[in-house]
C-alpha positions as CSV (number, residue, x, y, z in Angstrom):
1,X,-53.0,13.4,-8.7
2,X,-56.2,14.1,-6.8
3,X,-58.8,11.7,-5.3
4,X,-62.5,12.5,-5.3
5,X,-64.5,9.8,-3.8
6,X,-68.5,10.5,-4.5
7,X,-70.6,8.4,-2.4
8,X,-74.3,7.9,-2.8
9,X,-75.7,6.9,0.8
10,X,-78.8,6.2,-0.4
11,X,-77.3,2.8,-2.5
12,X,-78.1,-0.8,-1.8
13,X,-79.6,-1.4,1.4
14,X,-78.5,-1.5,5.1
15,X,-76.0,1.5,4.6
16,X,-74.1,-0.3,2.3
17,X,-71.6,3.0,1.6
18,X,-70.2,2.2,5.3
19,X,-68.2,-0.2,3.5
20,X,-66.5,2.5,2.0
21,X,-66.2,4.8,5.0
22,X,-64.4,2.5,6.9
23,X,-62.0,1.6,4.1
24,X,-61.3,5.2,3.4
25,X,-60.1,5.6,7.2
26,X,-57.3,2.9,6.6
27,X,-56.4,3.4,3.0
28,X,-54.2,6.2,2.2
29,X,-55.6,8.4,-0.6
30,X,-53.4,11.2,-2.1
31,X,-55.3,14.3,-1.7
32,X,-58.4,12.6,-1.0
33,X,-62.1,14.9,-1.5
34,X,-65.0,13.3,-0.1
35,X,-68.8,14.6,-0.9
36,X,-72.2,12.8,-0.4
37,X,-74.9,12.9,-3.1
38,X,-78.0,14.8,-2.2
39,X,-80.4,14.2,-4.7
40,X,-80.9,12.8,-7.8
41,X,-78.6,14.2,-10.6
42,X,-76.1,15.7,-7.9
43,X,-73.4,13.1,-8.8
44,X,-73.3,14.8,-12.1
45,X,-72.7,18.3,-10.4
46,X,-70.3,17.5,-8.1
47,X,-68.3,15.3,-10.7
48,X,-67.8,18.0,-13.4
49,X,-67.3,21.1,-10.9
50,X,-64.6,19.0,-9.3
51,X,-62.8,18.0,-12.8
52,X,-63.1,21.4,-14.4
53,X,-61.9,23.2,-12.1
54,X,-58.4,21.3,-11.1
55,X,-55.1,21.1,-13.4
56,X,-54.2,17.9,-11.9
57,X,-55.4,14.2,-13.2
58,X,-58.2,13.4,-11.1
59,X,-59.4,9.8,-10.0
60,X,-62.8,9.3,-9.3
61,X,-64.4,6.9,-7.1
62,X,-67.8,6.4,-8.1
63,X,-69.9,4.7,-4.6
64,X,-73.7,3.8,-5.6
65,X,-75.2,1.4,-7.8
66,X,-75.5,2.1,-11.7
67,X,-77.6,5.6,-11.7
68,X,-74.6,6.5,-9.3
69,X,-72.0,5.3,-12.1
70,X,-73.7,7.1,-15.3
71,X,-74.2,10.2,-13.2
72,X,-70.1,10.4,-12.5
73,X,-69.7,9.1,-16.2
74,X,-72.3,11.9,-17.6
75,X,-70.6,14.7,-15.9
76,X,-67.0,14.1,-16.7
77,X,-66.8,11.9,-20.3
78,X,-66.0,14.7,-22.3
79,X,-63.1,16.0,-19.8
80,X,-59.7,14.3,-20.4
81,X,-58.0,14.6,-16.8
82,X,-59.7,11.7,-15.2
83,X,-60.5,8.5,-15.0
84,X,-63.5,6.6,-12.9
85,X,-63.4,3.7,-10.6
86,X,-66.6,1.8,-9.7
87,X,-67.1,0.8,-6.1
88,X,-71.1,-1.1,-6.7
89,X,-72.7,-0.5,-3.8
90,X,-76.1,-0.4,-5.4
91,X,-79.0,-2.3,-6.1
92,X,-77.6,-4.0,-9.3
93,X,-74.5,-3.3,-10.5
94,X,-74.4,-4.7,-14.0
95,X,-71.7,-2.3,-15.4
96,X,-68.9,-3.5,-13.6
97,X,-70.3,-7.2,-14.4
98,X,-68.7,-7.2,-18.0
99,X,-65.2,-6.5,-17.1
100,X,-64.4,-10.0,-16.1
101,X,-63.8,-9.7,-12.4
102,X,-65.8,-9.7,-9.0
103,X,-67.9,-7.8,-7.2
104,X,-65.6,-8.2,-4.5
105,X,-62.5,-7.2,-6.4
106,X,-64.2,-3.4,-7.2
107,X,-65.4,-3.3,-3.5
108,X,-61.4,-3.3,-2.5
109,X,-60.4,0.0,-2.9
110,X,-57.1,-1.1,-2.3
111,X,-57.2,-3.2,-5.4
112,X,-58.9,-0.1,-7.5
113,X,-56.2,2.5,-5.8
114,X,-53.7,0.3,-7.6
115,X,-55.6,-0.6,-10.8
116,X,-55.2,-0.1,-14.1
117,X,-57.0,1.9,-16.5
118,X,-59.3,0.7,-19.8
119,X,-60.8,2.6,-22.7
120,X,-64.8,2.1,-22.7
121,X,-67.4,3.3,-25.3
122,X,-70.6,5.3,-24.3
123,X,-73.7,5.5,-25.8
124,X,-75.3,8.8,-26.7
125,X,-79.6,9.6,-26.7
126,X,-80.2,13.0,-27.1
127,X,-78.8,14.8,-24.2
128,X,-78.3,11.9,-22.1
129,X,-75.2,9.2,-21.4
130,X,-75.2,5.4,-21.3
131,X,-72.6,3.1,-20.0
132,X,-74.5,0.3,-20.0
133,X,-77.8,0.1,-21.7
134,X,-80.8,1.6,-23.3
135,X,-84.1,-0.1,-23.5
136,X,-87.7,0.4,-24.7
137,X,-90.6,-1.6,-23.5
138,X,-91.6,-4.5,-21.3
139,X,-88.3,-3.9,-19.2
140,X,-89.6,-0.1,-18.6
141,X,-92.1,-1.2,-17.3
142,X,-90.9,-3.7,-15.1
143,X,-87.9,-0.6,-13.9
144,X,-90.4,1.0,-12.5
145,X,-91.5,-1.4,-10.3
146,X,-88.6,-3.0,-8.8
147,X,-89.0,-0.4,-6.4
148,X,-92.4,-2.4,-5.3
149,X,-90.1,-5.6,-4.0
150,X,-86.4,-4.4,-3.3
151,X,-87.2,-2.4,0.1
152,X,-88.6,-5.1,1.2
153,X,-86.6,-7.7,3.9
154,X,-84.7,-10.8,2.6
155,X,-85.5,-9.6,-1.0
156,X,-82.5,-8.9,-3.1
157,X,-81.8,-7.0,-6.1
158,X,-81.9,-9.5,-8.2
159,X,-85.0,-11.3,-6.9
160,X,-86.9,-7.8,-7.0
161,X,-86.2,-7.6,-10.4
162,X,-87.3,-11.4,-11.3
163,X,-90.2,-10.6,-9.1
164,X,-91.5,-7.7,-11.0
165,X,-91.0,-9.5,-14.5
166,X,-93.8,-11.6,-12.9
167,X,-95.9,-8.7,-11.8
168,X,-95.5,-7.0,-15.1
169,X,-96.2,-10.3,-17.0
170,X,-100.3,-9.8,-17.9
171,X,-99.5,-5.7,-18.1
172,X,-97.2,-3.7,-20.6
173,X,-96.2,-6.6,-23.3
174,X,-97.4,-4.8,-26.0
175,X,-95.5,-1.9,-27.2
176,X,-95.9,0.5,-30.5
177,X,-93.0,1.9,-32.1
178,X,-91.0,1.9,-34.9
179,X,-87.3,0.9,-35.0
180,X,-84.0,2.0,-37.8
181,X,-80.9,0.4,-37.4
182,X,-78.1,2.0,-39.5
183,X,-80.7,4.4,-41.2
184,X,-82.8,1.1,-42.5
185,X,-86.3,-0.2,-40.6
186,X,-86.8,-3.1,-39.1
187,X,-90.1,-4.9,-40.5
188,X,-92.6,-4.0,-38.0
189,X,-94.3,-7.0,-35.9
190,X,-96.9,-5.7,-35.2
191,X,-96.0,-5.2,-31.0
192,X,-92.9,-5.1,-29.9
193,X,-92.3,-7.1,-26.2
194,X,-89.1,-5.1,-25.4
195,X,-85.6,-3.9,-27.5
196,X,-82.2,-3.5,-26.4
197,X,-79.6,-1.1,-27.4
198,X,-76.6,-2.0,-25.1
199,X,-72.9,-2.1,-24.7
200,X,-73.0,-4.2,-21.4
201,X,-73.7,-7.6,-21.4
202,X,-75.9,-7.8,-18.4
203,X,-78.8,-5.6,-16.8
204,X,-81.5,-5.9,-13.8
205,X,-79.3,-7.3,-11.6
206,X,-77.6,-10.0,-13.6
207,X,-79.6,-11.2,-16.4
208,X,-77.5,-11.2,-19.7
209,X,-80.1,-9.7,-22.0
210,X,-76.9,-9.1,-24.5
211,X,-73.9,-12.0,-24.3
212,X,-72.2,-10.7,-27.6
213,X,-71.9,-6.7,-26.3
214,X,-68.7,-5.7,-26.1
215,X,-67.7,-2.6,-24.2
216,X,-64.9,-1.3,-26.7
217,X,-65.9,-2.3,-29.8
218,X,-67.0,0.7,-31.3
219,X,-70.6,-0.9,-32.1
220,X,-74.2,-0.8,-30.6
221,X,-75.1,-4.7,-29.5
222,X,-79.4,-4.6,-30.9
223,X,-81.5,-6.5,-29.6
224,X,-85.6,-6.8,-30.2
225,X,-88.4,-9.5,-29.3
226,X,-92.2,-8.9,-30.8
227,X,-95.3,-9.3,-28.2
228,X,-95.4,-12.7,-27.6
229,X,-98.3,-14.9,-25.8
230,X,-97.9,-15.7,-21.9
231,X,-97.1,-19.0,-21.9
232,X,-94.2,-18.4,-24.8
233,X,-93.0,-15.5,-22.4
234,X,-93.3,-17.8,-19.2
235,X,-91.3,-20.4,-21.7
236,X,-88.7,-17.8,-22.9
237,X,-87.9,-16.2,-19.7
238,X,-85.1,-18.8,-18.5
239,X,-83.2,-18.5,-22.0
240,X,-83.1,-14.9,-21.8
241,X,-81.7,-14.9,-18.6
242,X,-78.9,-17.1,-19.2
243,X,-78.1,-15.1,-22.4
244,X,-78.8,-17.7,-24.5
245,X,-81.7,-16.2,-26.5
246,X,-79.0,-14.4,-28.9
247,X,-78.5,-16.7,-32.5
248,X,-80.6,-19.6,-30.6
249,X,-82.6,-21.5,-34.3
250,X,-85.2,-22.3,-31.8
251,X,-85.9,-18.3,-31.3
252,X,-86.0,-17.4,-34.9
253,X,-88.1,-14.2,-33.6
254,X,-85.6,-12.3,-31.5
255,X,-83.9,-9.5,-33.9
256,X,-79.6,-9.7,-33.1
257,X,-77.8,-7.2,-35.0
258,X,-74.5,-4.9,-34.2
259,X,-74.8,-1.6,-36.0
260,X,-73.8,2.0,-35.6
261,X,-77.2,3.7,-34.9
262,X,-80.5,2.8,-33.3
263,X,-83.6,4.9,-33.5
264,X,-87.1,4.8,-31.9
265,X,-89.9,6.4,-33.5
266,X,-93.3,6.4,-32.0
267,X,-96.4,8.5,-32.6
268,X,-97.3,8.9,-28.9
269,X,-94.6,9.0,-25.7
270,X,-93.4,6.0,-25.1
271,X,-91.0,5.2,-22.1
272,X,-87.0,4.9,-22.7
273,X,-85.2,3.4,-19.9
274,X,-81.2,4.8,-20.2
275,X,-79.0,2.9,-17.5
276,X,-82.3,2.5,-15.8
277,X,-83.6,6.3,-15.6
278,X,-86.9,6.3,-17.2
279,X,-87.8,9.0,-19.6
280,X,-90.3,9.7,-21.6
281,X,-89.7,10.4,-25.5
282,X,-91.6,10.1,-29.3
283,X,-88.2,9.8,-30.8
284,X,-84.8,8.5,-29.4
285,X,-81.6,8.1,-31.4
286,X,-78.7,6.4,-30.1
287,X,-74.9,6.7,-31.2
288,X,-72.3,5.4,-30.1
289,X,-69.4,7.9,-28.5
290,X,-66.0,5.2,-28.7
291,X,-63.3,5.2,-26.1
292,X,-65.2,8.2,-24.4
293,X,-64.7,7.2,-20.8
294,X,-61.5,5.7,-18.5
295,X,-62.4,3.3,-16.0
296,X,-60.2,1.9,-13.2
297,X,-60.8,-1.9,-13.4
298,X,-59.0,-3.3,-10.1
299,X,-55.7,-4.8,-9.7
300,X,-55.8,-8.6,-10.3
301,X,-55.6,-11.1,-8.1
302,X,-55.8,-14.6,-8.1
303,X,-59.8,-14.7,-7.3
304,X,-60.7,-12.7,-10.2
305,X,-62.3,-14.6,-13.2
């Protein structure tokens, strides 16, 4: 067996992926192969080069936050000698938030050294790979502007991300595009606030946008809300948070569905957020590939949920 740690310095905040160094220097990894991201995409590069090119099963320990994680996860899915473990040192690090146990417990590496290894689903949109989720509309917009609040001190991830909900609130709640699930479309609303396409339960930074997702199930968890006014937004915004905007008679609005295919259709570009990379598309179709990835979940102790 061979060890390829890939760690992405640029993660969380305060040189976070020291964490990792100094664990590496006590634990005692068979084989161990240690590279740094350099830029963006580079996990992806470093990942399948590694992979492809040895005849042994590899682990691979993926060190960043959730771009760090779909990068590995994009570069090796379709190669069977390995399996990824997730040590979320990033910004938000909803993928690993699904699985049942703490942050802490994927932080050990002791624990993921001696893990065990589980079966997930990925979702497919054109050329690119989700492991967690893929989403069109208000929460694009408020992606791309986390990076206005999270730099700055005694802000965390989470609180950026809350923070630029707020800032995107009077901007970006009206979206047009067209939505099939399973080959059928969805009566238009009119606007569209945001949709959700996800197999993780959770996304910016802990907010369970999709309770009912499950991560093997073979199925796409669907989500959609139409434009709604401010003050029913403002109103809303708690309920979502806690996941409890899903089958909720008071919400008769939000669109829940698990289905096989999602597509996008717009006339113009509109901006699709994959695992939070924001791209820029007129037409997205999403699959689902099952069982396509083996992740290390961390050996369980008595702390984990």
């Amino acid at each position: 067996m061979r060890n390829l740690v890939i760690i992405n310095k640029h993660a969380g905040k305060n040189e976070s992926y020291r964490r990792v160094t100094d664990q590496l220097e006590k634990l005692s990894l068979e084989n161990p192969v240690v590279k740094y991201t350099s830029c963006r995409s580079d996990a992806i590069r470093i990942a399948r080069e590694f992979v492809s090119g040895c005849d042994d099963f590899v682990r691979i320990f993926a060190c960043g936050g959730d771009g760090t994680v779909n990068e590995v996860l994009s570069g090796v899915y379709d190669l069977k000698n390995c399996a990824v473990a997730v040590v979320p040192i990033g910004s938000g690090n909803d993928f690993i938030r699904s699985f049942g146990f703490s942050k802490e417990d994927f932080l050990d590496l002791n624990n993921l050294a001696n893990g065990t290894e589980t079966k997930v689903d990925l979702l497919k949109c054109g050329d690119y790979i989700s492991c967690n989720s893929i989403t069109i509309g208000y929460d694009c917009a408020v992606a791309k502007n986390v990076a206005r609040f999270k730099n700055r001190r005694f802000i965390t991830a989470s609180l950026a991300y809350k923070l630029s909900i707020f800032y995107c609130l009077l901007k970006g709640r009206k979206h047009n595009f067209k939505i099939k699930t399973d080959g059928h479309t969805i009566e238009n609303p009119g606007t569209y606030l945001l949709s959700v396409s996800a197999k993780g339960k959770y996304y910016g930074g802990g907010i369970k946008c999709s309770p009912q997702a499950d991560n093997s199930d073979g199925l796409i968890d669907f989500m959609s809300i139409p434009t709604v006014g401010v003050i029913k937004f403002v109103s809303l915004l708690p309920t979502f948070i806690k996941g409890e905007h899903i089958d909720n008679p008071k919400l008769g609005f939000v669109t829940h569905k698990k289905c096989a295919t999602v597509e996008y259709i717009s006339d113009t570009p509109v901006e699709i957020g994959i695992d939070g990379e924001i791209v820029q598309t007129k037409y997205a179709k999403i699959t689902v590939l099952p069982e396509a990835a083996r992740i290390i979940l961390p050996k369980r102790t008595s702390g984990s949920r």
